[in-house]
Structure formats: structure tokens, C-alpha cells
N, C-alpha and C positions, 0 to 999 in steps of 0.2 A: 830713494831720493834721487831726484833729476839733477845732473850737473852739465856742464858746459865745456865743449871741445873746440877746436880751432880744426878747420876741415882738413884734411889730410890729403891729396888730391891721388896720391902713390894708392893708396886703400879704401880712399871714400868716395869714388867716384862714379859707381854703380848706386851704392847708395842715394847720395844727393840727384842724381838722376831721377829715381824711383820717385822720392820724393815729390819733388819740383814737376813731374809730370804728373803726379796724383796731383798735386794743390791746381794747374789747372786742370781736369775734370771735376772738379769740387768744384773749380770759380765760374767756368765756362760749359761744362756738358762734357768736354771731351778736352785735348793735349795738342790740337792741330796747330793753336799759337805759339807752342814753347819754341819751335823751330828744331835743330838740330842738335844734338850732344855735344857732338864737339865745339859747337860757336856757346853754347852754354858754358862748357868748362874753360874754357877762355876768358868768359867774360869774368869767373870766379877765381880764376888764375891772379886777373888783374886786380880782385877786389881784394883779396889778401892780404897783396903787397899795401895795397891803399889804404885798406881798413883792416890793420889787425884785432883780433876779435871780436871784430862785426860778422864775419862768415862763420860759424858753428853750425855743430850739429849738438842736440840736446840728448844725452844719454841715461837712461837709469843704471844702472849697476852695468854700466861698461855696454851695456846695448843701441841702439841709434832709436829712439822713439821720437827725432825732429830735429828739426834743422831753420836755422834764423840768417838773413843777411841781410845788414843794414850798409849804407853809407850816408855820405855828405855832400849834399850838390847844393845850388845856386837856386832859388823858388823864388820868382817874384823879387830879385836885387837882393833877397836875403840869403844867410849861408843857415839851412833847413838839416835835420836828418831826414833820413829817409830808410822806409823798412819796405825791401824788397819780396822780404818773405818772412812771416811766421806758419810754421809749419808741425803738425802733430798728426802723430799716425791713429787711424779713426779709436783702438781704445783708449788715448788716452784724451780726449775731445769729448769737455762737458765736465771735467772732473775738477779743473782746479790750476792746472797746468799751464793755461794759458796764460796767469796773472803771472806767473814764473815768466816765461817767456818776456811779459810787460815789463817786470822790474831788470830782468836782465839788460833789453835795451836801453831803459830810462840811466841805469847806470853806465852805459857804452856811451852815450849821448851826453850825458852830463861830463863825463870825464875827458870829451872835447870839444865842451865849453858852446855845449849844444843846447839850446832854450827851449825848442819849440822841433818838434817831428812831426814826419807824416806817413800815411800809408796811402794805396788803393784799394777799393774791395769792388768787387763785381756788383750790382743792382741786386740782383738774385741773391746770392747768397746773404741770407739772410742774419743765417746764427752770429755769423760775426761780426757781422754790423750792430746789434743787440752788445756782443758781449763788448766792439771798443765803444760803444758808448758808456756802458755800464764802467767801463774804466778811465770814462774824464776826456772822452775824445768828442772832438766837433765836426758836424759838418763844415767842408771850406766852398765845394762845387762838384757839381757831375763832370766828367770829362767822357769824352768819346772816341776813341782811340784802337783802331781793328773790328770796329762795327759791335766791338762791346763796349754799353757804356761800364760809366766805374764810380764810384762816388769816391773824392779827395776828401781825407779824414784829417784834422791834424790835435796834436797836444801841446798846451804848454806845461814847460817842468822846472821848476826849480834848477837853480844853478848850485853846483858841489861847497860855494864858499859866500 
């Protein structure tokens, strides 16, 4: 059974590394975007504080098999989520796991009075453009951004009350 942790930055931080540098070669070919480790765990340092449990890491029986970060910016004059990262280590991709992931956020989202998220996905990668569709997400726009395009995905979701 998969559950949900708040990152730990003292002990998780090779971890979410690994991670975050596998999810681009999967997005992109290769990791040459991520930039550097350290300007990475800073930016996750801040997102912590910002968004308490939006940054996890997704564990089965106390193991790390993924890692999720969302926040809340500004989109178009509106106040948007945003998922910086779903993330799953290749056995557990294609089993079921990723719809875990989905309601983890939906519920992070709702619970700050969040309507409507969104994500990026590379053009190329395709499986998971398939699977957030299959999960209620829409086309918004291509963007173009480091000479990869991306296509902007967003959801609407029900509010908690």
C-alpha cells in the first residue's frame, strides 16, 4: 500500500535528486535542463515552507517509489494549482498508481480552496498525456520554453464544501 510523506531534505535528498533527474530523461532524452542540485534543493527548501504537503515523496512499506510537488501560482489573473512533478520509479508505471498520485493532489488542491490545476508534459512523452487525459484533464496550449515544447494540461475539481 502506497502512502504519502513530506520530504525530509536531512535524509531525502539524494533521493528526490535521482528522481527529479530520471523524470527529465523520460521528458526530455536526457537531465541537461534540471540545472544543478543545489539550486534544485533550494527551490524545494522554499516550497516546503510554502506548500506543506504539496512536496512528498510516495512510499510503499516505508520505501521511496515517487515523489509529487505541487504549488499555487497566479495563471492567467487566476490563483491555479500547479503540479510540478508526478513522479514514479519505472515498476511502478502502468499499474494503477498514478490515479493514487491524481487523488492525492485533487485532495491537496481542494483543501486550498483550489478549483482548477495544472500540469506540463513534454510533446513526446506520450503515455502520460494518454493517462491525464483519461483522468479528466484538458488541453489548455503548447508552450515553448528551453527549445522543448510542452503541452499545458489543466483540471477542474470540485471544491471540498
Amino acid at each position: 500500500m502506497i502512502s504519502f510523506r513530506s520530504i525530509d531534505l536531512s535524509k531525502d535528498s539524494k533521493t528526490i535528486i535521482k528522481f527529479r533527474r530520471d523524470s527529465y530523461v523520460i521528458s526530455f532524452g536526457d537531465d541537461n535542463l534540471f540545472g544543478d542540485n543545489e539550486s534544485y534543493l533550494k527551490k524545494i527548501e522554499d516550497r516546503l515552507v510554502k506548500f506543506p504537503g504539496g512536496i512528498v515523496l510516495v512510499e510503499n512499506n516505508g520505501k521511496p517509489e515517487g515523489q509529487v510537488e505541487f504549488q499555487i501560482k497566479a495563471f492567467d489573473s487566476m490563483r491555479v494549482g500547479y503540479v510540478n512533478l508526478f513522479y514514479l520509479i519505472p515498476e511502478y508505471r502502468g499499474k494503477g498508481y498514478g490515479s493514487n498520485l491524481i487523488a492525492y493532489a485533487e485532495h491537496f488542491f481542494q483543501e486550498n480552496n483550489i478549483i482548477e490545476y495544472q500540469l506540463r508534459v513534454s510533446t513526446t512523452n506520450k503515455r502520460p498525456i494518454r493517462f491525464y487525459k483519461k483522468q479528466g484533464f484538458n488541453f489548455l496550449r503548447i508552450e515553448e520554453e528551453d527549445t522543448v515544447p510542452r503541452i499545458r494540461m489543466q483540471k477542474r475539481i470540485s471544491p471540498l464544501f
